[in-house]
C-alpha positions as CSV (number, residue, x, y, z in Angstrom):
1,X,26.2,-35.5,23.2
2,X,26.3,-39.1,21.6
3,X,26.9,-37.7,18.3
4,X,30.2,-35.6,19.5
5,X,31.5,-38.9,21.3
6,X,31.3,-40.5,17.7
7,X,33.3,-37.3,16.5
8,X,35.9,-37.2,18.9
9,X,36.1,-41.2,19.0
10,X,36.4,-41.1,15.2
11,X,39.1,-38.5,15.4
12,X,41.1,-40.4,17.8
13,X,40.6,-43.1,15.6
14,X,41.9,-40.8,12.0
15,X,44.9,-40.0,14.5
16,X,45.8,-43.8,15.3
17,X,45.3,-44.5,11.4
18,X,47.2,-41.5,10.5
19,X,49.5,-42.5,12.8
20,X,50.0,-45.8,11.6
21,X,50.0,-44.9,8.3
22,X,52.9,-42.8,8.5
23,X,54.9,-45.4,10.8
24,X,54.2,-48.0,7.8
25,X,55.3,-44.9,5.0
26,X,58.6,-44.4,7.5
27,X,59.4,-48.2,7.1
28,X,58.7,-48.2,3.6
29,X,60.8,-45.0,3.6
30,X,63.2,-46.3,5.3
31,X,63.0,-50.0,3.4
32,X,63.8,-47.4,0.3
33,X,66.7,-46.4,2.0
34,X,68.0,-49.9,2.6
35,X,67.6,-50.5,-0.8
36,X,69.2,-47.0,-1.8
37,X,71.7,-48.2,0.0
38,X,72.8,-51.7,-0.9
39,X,72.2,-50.1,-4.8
40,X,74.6,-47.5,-4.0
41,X,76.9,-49.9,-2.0
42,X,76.7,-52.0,-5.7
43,X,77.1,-49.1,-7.6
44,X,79.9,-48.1,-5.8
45,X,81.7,-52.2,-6.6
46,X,80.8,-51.3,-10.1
47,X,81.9,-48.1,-10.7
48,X,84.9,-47.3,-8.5
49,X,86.6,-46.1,-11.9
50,X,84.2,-43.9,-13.6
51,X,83.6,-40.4,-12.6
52,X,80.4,-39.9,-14.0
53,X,79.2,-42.9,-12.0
54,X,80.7,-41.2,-9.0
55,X,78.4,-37.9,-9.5
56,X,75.4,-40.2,-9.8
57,X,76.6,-42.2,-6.7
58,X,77.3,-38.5,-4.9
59,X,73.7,-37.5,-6.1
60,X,71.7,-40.6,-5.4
61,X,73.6,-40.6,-1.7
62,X,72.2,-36.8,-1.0
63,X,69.1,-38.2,-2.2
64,X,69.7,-40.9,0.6
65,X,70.8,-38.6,3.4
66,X,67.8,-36.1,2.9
67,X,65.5,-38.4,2.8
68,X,66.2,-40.4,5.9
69,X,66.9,-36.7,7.7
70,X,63.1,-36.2,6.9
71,X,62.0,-39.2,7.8
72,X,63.6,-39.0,10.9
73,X,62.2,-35.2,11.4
74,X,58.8,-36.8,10.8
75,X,59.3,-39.6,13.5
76,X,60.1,-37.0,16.1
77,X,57.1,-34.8,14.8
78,X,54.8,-37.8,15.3
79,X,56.4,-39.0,18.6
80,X,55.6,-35.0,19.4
81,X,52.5,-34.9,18.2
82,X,51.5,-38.1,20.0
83,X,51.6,-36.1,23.6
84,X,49.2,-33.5,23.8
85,X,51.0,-30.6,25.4
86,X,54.1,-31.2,23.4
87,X,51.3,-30.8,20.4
88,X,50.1,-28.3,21.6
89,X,53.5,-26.1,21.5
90,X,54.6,-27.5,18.7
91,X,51.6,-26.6,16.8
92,X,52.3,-22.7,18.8
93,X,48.8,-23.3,20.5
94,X,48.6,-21.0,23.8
95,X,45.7,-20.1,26.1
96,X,45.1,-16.5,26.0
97,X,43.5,-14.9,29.2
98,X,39.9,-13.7,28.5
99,X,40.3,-15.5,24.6
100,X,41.2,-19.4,25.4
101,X,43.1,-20.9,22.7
102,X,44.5,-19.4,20.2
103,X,47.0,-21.1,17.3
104,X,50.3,-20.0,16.3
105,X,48.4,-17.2,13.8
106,X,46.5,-16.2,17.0
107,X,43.2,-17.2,15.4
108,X,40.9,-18.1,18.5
109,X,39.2,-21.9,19.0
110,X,35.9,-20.7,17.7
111,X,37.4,-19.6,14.7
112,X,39.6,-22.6,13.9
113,X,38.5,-24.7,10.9
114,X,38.2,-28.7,10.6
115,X,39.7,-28.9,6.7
116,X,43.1,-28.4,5.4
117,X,43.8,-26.8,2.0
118,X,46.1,-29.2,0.6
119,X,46.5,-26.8,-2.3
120,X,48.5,-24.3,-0.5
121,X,51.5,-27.0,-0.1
122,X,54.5,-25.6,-2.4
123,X,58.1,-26.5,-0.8
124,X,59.5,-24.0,1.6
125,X,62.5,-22.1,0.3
126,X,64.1,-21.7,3.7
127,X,64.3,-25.3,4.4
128,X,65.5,-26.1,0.4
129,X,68.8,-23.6,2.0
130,X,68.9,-25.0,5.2
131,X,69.1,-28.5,3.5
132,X,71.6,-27.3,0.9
133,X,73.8,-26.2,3.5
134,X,73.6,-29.4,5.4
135,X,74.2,-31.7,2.1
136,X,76.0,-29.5,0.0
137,X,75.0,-28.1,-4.1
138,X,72.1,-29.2,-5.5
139,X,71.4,-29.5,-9.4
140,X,68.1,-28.6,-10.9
141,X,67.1,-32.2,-10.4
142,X,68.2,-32.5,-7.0
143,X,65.9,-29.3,-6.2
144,X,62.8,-30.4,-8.1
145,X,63.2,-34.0,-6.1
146,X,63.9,-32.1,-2.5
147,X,60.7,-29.1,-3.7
148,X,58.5,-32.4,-4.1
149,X,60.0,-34.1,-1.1
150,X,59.3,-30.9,1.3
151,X,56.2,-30.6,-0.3
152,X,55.0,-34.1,1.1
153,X,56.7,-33.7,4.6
154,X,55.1,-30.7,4.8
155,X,51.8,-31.6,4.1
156,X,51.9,-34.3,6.3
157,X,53.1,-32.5,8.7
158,X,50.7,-29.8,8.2
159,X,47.8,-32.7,8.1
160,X,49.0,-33.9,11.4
161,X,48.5,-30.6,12.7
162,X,45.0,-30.0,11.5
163,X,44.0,-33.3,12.8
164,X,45.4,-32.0,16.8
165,X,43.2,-28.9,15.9
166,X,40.6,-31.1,15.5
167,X,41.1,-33.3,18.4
168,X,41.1,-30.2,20.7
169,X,37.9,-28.4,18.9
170,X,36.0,-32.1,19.4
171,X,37.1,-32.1,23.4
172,X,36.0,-28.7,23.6
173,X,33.0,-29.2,22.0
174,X,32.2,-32.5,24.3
175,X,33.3,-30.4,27.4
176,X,30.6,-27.8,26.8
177,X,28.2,-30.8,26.6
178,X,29.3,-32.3,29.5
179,X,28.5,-29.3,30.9
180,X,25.5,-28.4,28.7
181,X,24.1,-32.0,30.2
182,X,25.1,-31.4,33.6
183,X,23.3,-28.2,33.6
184,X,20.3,-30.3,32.0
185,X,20.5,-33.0,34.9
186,X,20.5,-29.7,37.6
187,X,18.0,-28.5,36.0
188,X,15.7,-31.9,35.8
189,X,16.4,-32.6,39.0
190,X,15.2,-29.0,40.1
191,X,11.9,-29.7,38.0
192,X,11.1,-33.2,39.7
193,X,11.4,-31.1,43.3
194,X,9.1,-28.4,42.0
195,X,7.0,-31.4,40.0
196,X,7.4,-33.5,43.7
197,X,6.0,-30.4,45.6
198,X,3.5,-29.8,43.5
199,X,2.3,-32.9,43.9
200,X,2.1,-32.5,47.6
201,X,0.3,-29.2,47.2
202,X,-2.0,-31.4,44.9
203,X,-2.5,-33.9,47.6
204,X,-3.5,-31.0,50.5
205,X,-5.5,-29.5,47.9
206,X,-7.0,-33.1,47.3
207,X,-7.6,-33.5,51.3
208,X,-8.7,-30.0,51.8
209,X,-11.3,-30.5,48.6
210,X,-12.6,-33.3,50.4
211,X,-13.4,-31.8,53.8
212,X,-14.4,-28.7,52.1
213,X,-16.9,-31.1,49.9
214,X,-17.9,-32.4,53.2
215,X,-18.6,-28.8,54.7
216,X,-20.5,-28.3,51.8
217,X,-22.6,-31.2,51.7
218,X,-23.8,-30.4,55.4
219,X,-24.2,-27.1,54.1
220,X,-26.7,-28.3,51.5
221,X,-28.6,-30.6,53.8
222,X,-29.1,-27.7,56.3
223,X,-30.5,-24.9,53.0
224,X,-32.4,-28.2,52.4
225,X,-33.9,-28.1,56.0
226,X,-34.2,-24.7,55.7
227,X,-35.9,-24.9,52.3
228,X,-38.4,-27.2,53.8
229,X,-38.7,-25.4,56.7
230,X,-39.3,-22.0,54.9
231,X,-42.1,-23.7,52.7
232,X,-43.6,-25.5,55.9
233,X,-43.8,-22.2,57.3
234,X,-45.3,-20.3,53.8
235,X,-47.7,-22.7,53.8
236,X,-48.6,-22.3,57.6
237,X,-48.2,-18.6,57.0
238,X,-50.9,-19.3,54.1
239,X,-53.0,-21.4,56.4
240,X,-52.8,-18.7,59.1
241,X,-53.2,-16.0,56.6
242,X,-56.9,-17.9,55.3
243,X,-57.8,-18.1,58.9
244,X,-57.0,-14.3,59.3
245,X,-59.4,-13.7,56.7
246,X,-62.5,-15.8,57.9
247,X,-61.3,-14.1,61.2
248,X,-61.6,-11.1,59.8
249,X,-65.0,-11.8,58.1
250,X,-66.3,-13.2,61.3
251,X,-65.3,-9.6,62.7
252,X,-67.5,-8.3,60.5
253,X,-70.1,-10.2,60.9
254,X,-70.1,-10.0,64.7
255,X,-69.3,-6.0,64.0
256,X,-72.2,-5.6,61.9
257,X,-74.5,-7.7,64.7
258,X,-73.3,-5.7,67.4
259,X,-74.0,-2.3,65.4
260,X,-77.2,-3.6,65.2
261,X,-77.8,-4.8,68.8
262,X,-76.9,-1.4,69.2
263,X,-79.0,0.1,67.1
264,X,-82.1,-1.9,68.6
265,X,-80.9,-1.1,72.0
266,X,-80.8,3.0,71.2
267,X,-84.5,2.3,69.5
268,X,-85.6,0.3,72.5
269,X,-83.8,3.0,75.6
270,X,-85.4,5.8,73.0
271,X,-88.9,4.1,73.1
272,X,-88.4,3.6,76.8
273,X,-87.9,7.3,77.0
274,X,-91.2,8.2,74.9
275,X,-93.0,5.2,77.1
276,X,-91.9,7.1,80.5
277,X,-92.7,10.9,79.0
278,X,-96.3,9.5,77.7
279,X,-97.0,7.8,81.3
280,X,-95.5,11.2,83.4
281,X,-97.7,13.2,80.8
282,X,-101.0,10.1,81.0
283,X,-99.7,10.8,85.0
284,X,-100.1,14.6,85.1
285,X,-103.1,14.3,82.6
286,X,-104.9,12.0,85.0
287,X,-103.4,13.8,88.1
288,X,-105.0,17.1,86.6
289,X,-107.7,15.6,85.8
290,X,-109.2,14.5,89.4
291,X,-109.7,18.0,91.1
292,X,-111.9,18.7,87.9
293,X,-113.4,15.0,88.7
294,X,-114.1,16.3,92.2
């Protein structure tokens, strides 16, 4: 953007030289003329009698008249050239729907080019005519000086016109980065709303991390307790699980006592049955044995 400012500055700038460069060619021009002038107003005190001196006079005052008619076509060129839309027809420059500008050859904007050939300057042969209708015959050094003489106003004129191409081709090119920067400043200004949002997305994120730390930190202390717990418990359960065990040997113990307390007890009740089948036998023995006794 900075660097087509310095283009389009500079241009203006060529322009203004341009400009005064010609104005200070026109005066010199024109101080020529003066001088032409009071030479031919001399020549013609000197030589009011001689013919040849007359031609001469005649020559060197269609010299005069051309000149100052170009200088005065280039005055009205520049004052032309010096408002835009008058340079802008002059130079046959037209906006074309659906093309944009176009120059007098119909050769779009995009197309245009920044040099001119200065090579291609040759005088034109329609305005030699048209000037040698206006000022009368020419001899071969009359068209030679007016060839050279066209050949510069044309170039300058043709310079001048190159240099409103350029001014246009540098404001189009700093409009579209006006507009390439505008579209920048949208779109920076839509990333610091998406980058602001973010941000407080980042902060609830932030907050919710927090609480969600703070969940999880109770969360901990409780499989903590629970940890604890569950290894109070496994070792109670190991505890409980010995004292099964000597339980469970006690059982057998007390089993294996009672299985013998019942053992004794069957041997005993058993005995106790032979003791009462001996004494009802020693009972009928003796009980049989009294009649006999009698």
């Amino acid at each position: 953007m900075a660097g087509e400012d310095v283009d389009l500055s500079s241009l203006t700038l060529q322009v203004g030289e341009t400009q005064e460069t010609w104005k200070q060619e026109m005066e010199r021009r024109q101080s020529q003329v003066d001088v032409l002038q009071v030479k031919l107003m001399e020549v013609k005190a000197c030589v009011q009698g001689s013919e040849e001196h007359a031609k001469e006079m005649e020559v060197l005052w269609r010299r005069v008249k051309t000149t100052s008619t170009l200088l005065t076509y280039l005055k009205a060129k520049a004052r032309v050239f010096a408002v835009p839309e008058l340079a802008h027809t002059s130079c046959g420059i037209k906006e074309l729907e659906g093309v944009g500008l176009v120059d007098r050859n119909g050769t779009p904007l995009s197309s245009w080019s920044r040099d001119v050939d200065l090579s291609s300057f040759g005088p034109d042969e329609e305005s030699c005519i048209r000037l040698r209708k206006q000022q009368g015959s020419y001899d071969e050094q009359d068209e030679a000086y007016i060839g050279e003489l066209l050949k510069s106003v044309q170039m300058v004129s043709d310079v001048m016109e190159g240099l409103v191409k350029r001014v246009i081709m540098a404001e189009s090119e700093t409009a579209l980065e006006k507009d390439k920067v505008t579209l920048g400043q949208e779109e920076i200004r839509r990333k610091a709303i998406q980058i602001e949002n973010m941000s407080l997305k980042l902060e609830e994120m932030e907050r919710f991390a927090l609480g969600t730390n703070g969940i999880l930190n109770d969360m901990r202390k409780r499989v903590e307790d629970l940890v604890e717990e569950t290894s109070r418990q496994r070792q109670c359960a190991a505890e409980n699980e010995q004292e099964l065990c000597r339980v469970k040997r006690d059982f057998e113990s007390l089993k294996s006592y009672v299985s013998s307390l019942i053992s004794v007890r069957e041997t005993l009740l058993s005995s106790e049955r032979q003791f009462q089948t001996i004494e009802r036998l020693f009972e009928r023995s003796v009980y049989l044995d009294i009649p006999e006794i009698r």
